[in-house]
N, C-alpha and C positions, 0 to 999 in steps of 0.2 A: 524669469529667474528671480529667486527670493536673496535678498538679504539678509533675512534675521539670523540673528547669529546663531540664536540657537538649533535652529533646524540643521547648519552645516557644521558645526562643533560638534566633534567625537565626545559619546557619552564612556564617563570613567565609571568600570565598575571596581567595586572594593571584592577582596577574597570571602566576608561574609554572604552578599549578595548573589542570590537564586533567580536562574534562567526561569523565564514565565512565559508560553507560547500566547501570543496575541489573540485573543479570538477575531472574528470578522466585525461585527458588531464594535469593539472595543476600536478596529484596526479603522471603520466605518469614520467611528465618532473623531480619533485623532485627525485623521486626513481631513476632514471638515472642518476641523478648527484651524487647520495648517493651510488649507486654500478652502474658500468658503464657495467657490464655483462647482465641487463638485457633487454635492446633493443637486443642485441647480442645474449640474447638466445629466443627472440620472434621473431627476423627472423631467426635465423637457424629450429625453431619450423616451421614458415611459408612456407620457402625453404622445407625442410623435408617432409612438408604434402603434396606441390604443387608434388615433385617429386613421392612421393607415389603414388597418386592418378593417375597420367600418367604412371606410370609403374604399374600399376595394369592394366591399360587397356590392353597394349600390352606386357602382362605377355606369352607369345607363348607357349600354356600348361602347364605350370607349376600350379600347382594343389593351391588351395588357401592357404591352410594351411602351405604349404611350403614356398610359397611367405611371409604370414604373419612372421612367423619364422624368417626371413631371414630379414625382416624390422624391427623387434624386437631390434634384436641386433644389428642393424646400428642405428641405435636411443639411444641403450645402449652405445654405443663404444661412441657416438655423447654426451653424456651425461655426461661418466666420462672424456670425453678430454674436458669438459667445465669445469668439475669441478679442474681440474687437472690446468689448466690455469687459474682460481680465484684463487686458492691456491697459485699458480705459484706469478702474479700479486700481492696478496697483501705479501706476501712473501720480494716482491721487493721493494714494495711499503714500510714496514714499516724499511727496512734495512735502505734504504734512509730518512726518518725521522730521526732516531737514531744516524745517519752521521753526518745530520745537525745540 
């Protein structure tokens, strides 16, 4: 959960002011600056799937369903140590405001 004020503060528009559809790229760059985890967790998603898919080829017998198992929970382990490190981060993040 963020505190910053501005992310939960309603933005005022005036009657001059024109609606402007966000691109993805634009919509990309804001959400990155607003949690910086989630570039972070779209390549490790990226990395993750490139590895999968090569080690699926040269899986040397190992039976499919095992292999799937077994990428299961590297993707789980890959998941709560991401979540464990935003915790972490903002954790630290808001100590440091409260300091200042």
């Amino acid at each position: 959960m963020m505190s910053d004020s501005k992310v939960n503060s309603p933005v005022e528009f005036s009657a001059g002011d024109i609606y402007r559809q966000e691109t993805p790229t634009e919509k990309f760059a804001r959400k990155s600056k607003q949690d910086p985890f989630v570039p972070i967790g779209i390549a490790g998603l990226a990395v993750s799937l490139g590895y999968g898919a090569y080690a699926y080829r040269s899986r040397r017998g190992m039976s499919t369903s095992i292999y799937l198992m077994r990428l299961r929970v590297i993707a789980q382990t890959a998941v709560v140590g991401a979540m464990i490190c935003g915790v972490g981060y903002s954790l630290v993040s808001s100590t440091l405001k409260k300091d200042e």
